[in-house]
N, C-alpha and C positions, 0 to 999 in steps of 0.2 A: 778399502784397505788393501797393499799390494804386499806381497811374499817381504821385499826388501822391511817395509815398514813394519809386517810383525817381528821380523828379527831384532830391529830396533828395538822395539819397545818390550822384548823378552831381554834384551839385553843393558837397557835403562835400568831394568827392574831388579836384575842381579846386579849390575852393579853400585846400583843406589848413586849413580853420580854420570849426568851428561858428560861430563869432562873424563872419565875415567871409560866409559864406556865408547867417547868416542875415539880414545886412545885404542879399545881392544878390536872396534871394528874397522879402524884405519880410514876414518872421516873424519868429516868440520864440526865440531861442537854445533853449528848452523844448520847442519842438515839433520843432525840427531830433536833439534828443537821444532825445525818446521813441519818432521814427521808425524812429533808426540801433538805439536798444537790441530793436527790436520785429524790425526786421528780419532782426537776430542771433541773436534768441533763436526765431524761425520758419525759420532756416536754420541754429543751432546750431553756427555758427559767429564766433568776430570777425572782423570786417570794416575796422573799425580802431583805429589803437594810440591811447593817448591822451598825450600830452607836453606838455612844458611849449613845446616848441617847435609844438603844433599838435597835428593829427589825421593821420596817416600810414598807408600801406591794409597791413595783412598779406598775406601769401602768397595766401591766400584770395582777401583783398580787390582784387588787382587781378587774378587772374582774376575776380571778383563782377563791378569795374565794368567789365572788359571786355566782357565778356556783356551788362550792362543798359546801357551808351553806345548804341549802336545802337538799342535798343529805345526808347531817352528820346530821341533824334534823330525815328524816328519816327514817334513820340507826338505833336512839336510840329509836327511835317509834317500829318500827320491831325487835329490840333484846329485848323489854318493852316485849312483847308478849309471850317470852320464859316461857315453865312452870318451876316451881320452881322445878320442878319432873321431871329426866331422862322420857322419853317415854317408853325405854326398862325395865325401875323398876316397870312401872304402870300396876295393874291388871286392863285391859282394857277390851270392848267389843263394838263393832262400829253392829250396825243392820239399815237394811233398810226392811220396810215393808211397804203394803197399807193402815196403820193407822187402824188395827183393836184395836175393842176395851179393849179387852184381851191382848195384851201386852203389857198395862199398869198394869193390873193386873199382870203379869209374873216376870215386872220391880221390881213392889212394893216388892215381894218375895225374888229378889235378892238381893238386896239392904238391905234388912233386915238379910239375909243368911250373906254378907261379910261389916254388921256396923262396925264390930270391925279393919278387914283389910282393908276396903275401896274397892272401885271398880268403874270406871270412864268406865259410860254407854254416850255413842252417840244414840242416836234415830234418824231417818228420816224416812220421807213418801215418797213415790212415786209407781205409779202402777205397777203392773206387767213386760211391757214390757221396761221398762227401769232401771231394778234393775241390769243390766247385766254391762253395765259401771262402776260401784262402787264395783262392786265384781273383776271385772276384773284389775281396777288399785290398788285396796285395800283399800280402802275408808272406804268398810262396812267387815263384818267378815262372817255375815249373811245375805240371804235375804229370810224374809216370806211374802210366796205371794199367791194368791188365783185364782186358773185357771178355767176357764168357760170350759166342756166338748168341745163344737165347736169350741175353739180355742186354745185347749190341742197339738195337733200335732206342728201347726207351732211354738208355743212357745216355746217347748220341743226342737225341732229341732233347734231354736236360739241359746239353752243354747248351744246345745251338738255345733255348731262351736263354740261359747264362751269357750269352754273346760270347762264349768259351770257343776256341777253334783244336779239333783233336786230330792228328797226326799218326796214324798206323806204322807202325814198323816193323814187325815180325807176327805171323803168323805161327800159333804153337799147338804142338800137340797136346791132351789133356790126359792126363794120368797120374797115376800115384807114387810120392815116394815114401821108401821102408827102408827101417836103418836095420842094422845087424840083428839085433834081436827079434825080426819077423823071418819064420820060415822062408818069405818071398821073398827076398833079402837074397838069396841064391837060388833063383830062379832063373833059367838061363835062356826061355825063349822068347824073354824080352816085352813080352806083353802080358797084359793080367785081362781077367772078365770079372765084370762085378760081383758077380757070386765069392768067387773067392777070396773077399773081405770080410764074410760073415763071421768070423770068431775073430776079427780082430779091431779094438776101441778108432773110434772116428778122433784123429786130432785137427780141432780146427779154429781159427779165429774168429772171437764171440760175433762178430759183424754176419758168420755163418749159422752162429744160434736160432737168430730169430731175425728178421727183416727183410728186406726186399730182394735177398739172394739165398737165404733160409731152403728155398725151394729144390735149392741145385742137386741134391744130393737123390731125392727121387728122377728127376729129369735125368740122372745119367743111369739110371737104374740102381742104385747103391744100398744092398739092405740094413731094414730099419737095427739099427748097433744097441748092441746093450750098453759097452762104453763110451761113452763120448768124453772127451779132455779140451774144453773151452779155456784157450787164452786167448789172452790180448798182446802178448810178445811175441816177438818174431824170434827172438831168443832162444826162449820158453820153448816152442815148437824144435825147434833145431837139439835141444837137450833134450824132449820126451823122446823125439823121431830117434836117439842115440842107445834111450836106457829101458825105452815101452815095447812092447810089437807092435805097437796103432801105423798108421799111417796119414797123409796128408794129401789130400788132392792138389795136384798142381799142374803145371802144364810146361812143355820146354820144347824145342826143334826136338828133329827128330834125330839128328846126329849127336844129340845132349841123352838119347835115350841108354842104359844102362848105370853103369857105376860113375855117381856125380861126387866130389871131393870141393870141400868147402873148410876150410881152416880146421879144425882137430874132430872133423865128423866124416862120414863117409856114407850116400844112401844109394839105393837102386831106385831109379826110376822107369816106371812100367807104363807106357801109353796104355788105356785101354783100349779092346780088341772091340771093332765095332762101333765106337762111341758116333754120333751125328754132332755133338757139342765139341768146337772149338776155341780158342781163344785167341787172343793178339795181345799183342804189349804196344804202346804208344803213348806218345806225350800230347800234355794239352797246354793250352798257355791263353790269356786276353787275347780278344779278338784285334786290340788297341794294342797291344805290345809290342814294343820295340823291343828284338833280345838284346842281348851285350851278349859283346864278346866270349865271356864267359858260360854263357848260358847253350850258345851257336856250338862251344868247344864240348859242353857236356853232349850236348846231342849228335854231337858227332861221333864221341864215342860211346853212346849209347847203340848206336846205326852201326860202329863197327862189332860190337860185341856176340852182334847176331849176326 
């Protein structure tokens, strides 16, 4: 039984008459009949009566359409959904990244680059080691991610079984930023040591709670915090880092070091003093990928940002 043929025969049902029904669906009275006799004869049962007064359901039939209403409701829910736009017309671009805060700045360039032709961007977040899913079934086009030196190898070596191919492009310093409400906050020699987070709460994202990067926070010496502020928004973090004294581990050039300005926030960031652990930003992409246009332009200006 096909999509078209249950609408049919939801639509027989309410209106109690082939001739009336094939009036509402904009067919042949012929095709409304060789539906309902196919139907019958693939479930071997009648479905309904035929009268001079109309079409009427048998026993059968109205449990038949009680079961397929639902299913025909549905139907026109999930065809509702279709874009008005072939997929294959759309200049598209699908990216997954760790919600830096730069490519939203990247975004706003594009978009301004193709107003005239349009351009239908997908954004998602997610950390590093789970960007590898979404590139692999084609979900995203792109994935920008940001690798800790000590955990550079095993990630690398993820991609390359993913047949993932990953692209370095900035090398970053590792340190923390602290928004006004941390003493360190005005701090003016630019650097911190780990010791000197100890009275203030860890803000960080839950993918740092607990799992394969969990670890990082002893690796750079970081002591054990009485408060810790686990989110999963990148949002979320940019408002505690504005109203909390905690701070954020992160990492940037090193001409990015001091007071960073990001739309109605404002933090200091402090390389730490000493640290062995650094990072890099890079995009990864199908080792079978052809980029578009689109994709060649994001990474360009991702390349100039830094």
């Amino acid at each position: 039984m096909t999509n078209t043929q249950i609408r049919y025969m939801v639509e027989v049902a309410k209106a109690g008459s082939v001739n009336q029904a094939a009036r509402n669906l904009f067919v042949s009275q012929s095709s409304l009949s060789n539906a309902i006799k196919s139907v019958e004869n693939e479930f071997g049962r009648k479905i309904f009566r035929r009268s001079s007064r109309g079409m009427t359901l048998t026993p059968f039939g109205k449990l038949f359409i009680a079961y397929i209403t639902p299913i025909e409701k549905q139907l026109r829910q999930l065809y509702a959904m279709r874009s008005s736009s072939p997929i294959n017309s759309r200049r598209s671009l699908s990216i997954i990244s760790n919600g830096f805060y730069y490519i939203s700045d990247i975004i706003a360039m594009l978009l301004e680059r193709h107003r005239i032709n349009g351009l239908h961007i997908t954004i998602r977040e997610e950390y590093s080691g789970n960007v590898a899913e979404d590139l692999v079934s084609g979900e995203a086009d792109l994935a920008i991610v940001r690798i800790w030196s000590c955990y550079r190898d095993q990630l690398l070596e993820r991609f390359r079984t993913e047949n993932l191919l990953y692209h370095p492009v900035s090398e970053l310093y590792l340190g923390v930023d602290v928004g006004p409400q941390n003493p360190l906050y005005r701090v003016k020699s630019g650097r911190v040591i780990a010791s000197q987070l100890q009275d203030y709460p860890q803000i960080m994202d839950e993918s740092l709670d607990c799992g394969p990067y969990a670890d990082i926070y002893p690796k750079i010496g970081l002591p054990v915090e009485r408060n810790r502020l686990i989110v999963n928004s990148r949002a979320v973090t940019y408002e505690l880092l504005n109203k909390t004294n905690g701070y954020v581990i992160n990492s940037r050039m090193q001409k990015q070091a001091g007071l960073v300005k990001h739309d109605c926030y404002t933090w200091n960031f402090l390389p730490f003093e000493d640290c062995n652990i650094s990072s890099e930003i890079g995009w990864v992409c199908k080792d079978t990928s052809v980029l578009t246009a689109e994709a060649k332009e994001f990474i360009n200006l991702l390349q100039n940002n830094f």
